[in-house]
C-alpha positions in Angstrom: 83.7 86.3 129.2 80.7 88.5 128.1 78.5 88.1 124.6 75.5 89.3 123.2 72.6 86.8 122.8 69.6 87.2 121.1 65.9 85.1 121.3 65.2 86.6 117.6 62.4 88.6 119.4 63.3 92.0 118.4 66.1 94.3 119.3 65.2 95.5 122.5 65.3 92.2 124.1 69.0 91.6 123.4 70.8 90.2 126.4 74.2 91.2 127.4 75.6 88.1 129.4 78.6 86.4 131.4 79.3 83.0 129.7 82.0 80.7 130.3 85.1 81.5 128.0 85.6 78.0 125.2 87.8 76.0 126.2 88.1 72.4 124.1 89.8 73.0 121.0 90.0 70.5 118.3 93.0 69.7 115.5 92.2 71.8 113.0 90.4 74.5 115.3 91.4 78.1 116.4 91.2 80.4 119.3 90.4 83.6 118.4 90.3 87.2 120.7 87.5 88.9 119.2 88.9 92.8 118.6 86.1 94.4 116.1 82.2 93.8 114.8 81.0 95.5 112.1 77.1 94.9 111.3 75.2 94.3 108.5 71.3 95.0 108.2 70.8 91.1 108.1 71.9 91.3 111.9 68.9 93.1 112.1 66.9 90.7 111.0 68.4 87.7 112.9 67.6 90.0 116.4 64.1 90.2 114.7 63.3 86.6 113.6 62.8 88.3 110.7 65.7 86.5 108.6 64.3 83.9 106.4 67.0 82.9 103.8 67.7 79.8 105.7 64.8 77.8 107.0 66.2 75.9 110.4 64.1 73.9 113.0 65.4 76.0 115.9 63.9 79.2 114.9 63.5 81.4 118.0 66.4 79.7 119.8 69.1 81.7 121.9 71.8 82.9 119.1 74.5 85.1 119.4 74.5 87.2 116.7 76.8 89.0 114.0 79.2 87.5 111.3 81.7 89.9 110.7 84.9 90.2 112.6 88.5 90.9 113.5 90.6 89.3 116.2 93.9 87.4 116.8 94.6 83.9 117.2 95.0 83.0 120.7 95.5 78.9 120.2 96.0 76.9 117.5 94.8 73.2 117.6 97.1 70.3 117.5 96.6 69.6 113.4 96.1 73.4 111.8 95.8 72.7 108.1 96.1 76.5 107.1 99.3 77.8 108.9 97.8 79.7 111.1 99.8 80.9 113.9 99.4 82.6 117.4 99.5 86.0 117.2 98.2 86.4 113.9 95.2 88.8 112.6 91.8 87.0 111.1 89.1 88.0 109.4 86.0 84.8 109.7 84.1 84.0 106.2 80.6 84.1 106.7 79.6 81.0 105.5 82.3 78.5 107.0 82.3 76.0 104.3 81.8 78.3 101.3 85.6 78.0 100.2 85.3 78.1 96.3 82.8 78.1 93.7 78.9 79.3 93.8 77.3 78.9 97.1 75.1 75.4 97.6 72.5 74.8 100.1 74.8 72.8 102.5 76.7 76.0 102.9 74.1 77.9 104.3 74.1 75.8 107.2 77.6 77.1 107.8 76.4 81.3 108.3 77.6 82.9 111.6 75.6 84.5 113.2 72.7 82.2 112.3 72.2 79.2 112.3 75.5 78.8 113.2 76.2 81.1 116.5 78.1 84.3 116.2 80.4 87.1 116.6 79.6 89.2 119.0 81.2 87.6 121.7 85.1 87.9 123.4 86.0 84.7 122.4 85.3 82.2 119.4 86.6 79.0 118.2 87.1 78.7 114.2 87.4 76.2 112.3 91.0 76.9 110.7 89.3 76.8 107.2 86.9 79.7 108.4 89.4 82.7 108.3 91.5 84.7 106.2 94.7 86.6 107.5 94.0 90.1 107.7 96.4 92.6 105.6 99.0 94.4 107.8 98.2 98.1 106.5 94.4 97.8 107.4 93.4 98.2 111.4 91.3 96.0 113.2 88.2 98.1 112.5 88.6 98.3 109.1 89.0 94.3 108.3 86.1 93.6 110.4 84.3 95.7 108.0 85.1 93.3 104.9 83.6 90.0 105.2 80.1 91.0 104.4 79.8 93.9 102.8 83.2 93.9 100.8 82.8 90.6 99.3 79.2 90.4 98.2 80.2 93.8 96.4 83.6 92.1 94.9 81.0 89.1 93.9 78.1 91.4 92.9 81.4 92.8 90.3 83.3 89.6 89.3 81.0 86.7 89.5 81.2 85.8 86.1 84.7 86.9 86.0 87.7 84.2 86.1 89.5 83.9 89.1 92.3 86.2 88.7 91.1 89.0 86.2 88.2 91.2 87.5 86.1 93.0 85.8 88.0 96.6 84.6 87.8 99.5 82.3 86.3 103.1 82.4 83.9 101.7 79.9 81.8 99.8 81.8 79.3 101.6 84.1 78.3 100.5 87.3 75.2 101.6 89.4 75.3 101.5 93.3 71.9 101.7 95.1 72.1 103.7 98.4 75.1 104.0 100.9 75.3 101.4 102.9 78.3 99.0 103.3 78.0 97.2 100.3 77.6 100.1 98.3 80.2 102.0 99.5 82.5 99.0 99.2 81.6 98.5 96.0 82.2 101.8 94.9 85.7 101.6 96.9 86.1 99.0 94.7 85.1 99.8 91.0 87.2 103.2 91.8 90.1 100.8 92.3 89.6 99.0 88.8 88.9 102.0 86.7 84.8 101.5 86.5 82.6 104.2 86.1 80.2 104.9 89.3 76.6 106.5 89.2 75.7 106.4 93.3 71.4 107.0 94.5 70.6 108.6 97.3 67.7 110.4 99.1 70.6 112.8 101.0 72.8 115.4 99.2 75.2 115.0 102.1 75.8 111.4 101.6 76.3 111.8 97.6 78.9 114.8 98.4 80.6 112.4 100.7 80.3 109.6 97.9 81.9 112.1 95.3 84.8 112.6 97.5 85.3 109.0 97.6 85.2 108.9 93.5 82.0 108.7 92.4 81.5 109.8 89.0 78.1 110.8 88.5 75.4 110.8 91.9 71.9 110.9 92.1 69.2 111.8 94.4 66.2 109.6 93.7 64.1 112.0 96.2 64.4 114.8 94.0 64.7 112.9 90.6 61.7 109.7 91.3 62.6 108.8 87.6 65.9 108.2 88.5 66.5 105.3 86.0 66.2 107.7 83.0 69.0 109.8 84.5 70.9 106.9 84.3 70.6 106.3 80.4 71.1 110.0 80.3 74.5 109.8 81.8 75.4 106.5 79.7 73.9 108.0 76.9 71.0 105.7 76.5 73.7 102.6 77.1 72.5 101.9 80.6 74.7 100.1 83.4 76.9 97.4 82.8 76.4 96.1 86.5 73.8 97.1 89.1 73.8 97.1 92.5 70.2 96.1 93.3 69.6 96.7 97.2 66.0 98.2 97.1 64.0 95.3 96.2 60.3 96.1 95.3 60.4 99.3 94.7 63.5 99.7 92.7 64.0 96.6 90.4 61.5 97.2 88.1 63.7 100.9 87.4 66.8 98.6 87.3 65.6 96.4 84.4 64.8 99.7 82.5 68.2 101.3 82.9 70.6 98.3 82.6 73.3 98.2 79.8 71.9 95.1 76.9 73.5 92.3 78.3 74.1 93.4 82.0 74.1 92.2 85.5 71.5 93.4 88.2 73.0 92.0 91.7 70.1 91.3 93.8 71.7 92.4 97.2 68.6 93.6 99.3 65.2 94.5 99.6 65.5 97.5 102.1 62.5 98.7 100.4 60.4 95.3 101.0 59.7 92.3 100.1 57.1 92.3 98.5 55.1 94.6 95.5 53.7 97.2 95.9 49.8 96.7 95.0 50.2 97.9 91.4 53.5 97.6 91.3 53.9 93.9 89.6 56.3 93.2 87.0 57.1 90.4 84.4 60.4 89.5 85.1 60.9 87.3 82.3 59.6 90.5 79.9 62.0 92.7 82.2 64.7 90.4 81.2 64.4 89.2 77.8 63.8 93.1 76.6 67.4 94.1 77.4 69.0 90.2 77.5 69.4 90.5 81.6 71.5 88.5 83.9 69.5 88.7 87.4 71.9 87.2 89.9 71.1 86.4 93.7 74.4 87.3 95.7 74.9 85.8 98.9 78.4 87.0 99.9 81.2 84.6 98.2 84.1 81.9 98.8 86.9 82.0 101.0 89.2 82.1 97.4 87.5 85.4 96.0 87.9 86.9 99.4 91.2 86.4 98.9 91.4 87.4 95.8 89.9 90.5 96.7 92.4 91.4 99.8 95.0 91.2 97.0 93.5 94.3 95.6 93.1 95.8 98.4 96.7 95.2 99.3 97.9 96.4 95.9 95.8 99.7 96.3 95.6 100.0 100.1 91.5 100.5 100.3 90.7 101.7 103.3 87.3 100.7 104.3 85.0 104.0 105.1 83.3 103.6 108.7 80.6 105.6 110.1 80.6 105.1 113.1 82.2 102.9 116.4 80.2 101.5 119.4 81.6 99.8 122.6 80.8 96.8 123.2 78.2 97.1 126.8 76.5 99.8 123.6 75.8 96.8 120.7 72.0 97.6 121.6 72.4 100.7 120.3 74.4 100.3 117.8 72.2 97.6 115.4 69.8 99.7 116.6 71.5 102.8 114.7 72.2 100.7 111.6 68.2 99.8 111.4 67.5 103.3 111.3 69.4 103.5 107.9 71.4 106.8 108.6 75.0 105.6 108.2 77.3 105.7 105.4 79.7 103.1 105.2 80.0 100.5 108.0 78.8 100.6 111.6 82.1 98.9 114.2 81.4 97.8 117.8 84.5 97.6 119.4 85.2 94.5 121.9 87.7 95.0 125.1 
């Protein structure tokens, strides 16, 4: 079979090569065909060595990346505990031993696509745990553009929310940073449960396109820099209830200024840095304390919320927005394209 393996020294250097195909299976392990890849910025970063949310000893070492897919089950081991069954359509969980509850260290050692290898191959064994049945109406594109993106949204929504009842209402305001997949998704989503949407973006095409998807009030941030005070002119002076939070350094500070007295800001990404901006340091515990903040660290969620999610989805048939499809000899290209930012919605490499 063929795969895509990266040395974490930058994007150019990926290596498209013929491996042998797995072939030991244990009890409670699957075969899956590998159909669809969507990619998330943190592939990226993995390609770059530039990924440092999990510190492991074999930095640098040959990985294949990307977490996110969509295949069928090929074989089934001796002992599946999950019911899994030839034929059927999976969806992998990103971190393979996050099944319930708030992520722990231990599970980070679990991530595909680093530490643990990845997607972007033909063929991958699972651990029967690892996936989730995919939902009939959605196509094999579409559910590999879930596992990432759709469930830190659902997460960056329902955290604090009981298993079962998410959070709901046209009277609680949510505030989506950018276009990207987790954006998107998460407006998808707080359309679906009756939220209220404000949407930032630096391109009046994208906010048309995010309006046509149910967005109820959009902004560009290029045009209006104070965009934060647009928002408590749309809530009048409430502020948002939740925030997305995927600039990082030069957005949080905004996002403490513009969330609702008692909200949520979801810190998702850091697409504009990592660090300050010289000038640009904040008190966070002033931030906080002035408007009684919840600042929550989201990476992705449980197997159950996933699944509690995909009931949603079922119920209302979401279908996933994707930008744009690669083959698979073009996956160079393609996390190429989804570094330079342009895309709205998910980027999908196909796999023959």
């Amino acid at each position: 079979m063929k795969e895509w393996v990266s040395n974490q020294d930058g994007l150019d250097k990926l290596q498209f090569k013929d491996v042998s195909a797995p072939e030991r299976l244990g009890d409670d392990e699957v075969l899956v065909k590998i159909h669809c890849v969507s990619l998330n910025y943190r592939d990226t970063e993995v390609c770059m060595g530039q990924y440092d949310h999990y510190k492991s000893p074999e930095r640098g070492r040959p990985i294949v990346p990307c977490s996110d897919m969509c295949g069928t089950v090929e074989k089934v081991g001796a002992n599946c505990s999950t019911g899994l069954q030839e034929g059927d359509r999976v969806m992998a969980i990103f971190n393979q031993t996050h099944l319930t509850g708030q992520v722990v260290e231990k599970d980070l050692a679990s991530g595909l696509g680093y530490p643990l290898q990845g997607c972007l191959t033909q063929y991958r064994i699972f651990p029967s745990s690892g996936l989730v049945k995919v939902p009939k109406y959605l196509t094999n594109e579409e559910a590999a553009s879930l596992p990432i993106a759709a469930v830190t949204a659902w997460m960056a929504l329902n955290t604090f929310q009981p298993m079962g009842q998410p959070l709901t209402g046209q009277d609680k305001v949510v505030l989506l940073q950018g276009t990207g997949g987790v954006a998107i998704s998460g407006l998808q989503i707080a359309r679906a449960l009756g939220l209220t949407t404000i949407i930032t973006s630096s391109s009046d095409a994208k906010l048309d396109r995010a309006r046509h998807l149910g967005a109820d009030h959009t902004i560009n941030y290029k045009k209006t820099p104070n965009w934060h005070e647009k928002v408590l002119e749309l809530t009048g002076g409430k502020g948002a209830d939740v925030i997305f939070e995927t600039g990082g350094a030069e957005t949080l500070t905004k996002s403490f200024e513009c969330v609702a007295f008692g909200g949520i800001i979801n810190a998702i990404g850091y697409l504009s840095g990592k660090e300050d901006a010289p000038g640009n340091r904040a008190n966070t515990n002033v931030l906080a304390l002035n408007r009684n903040v919840t600042l929550k660290g989201i990476l992705n969620g449980p197997k159950d919320r996933f699944e509690e999610m995909l009931r949603l989805y079922q119920e209302k048939e979401i279908h996933p927005v994707i930008d744009r499809e690669f083959e698979f000899e073009e996956a160079k290209a393609a996390l190429k394209y989804l570094y330079g930012g342009g895309h709205f919605g998910k980027v999908v490499v196909n796999v023959p």
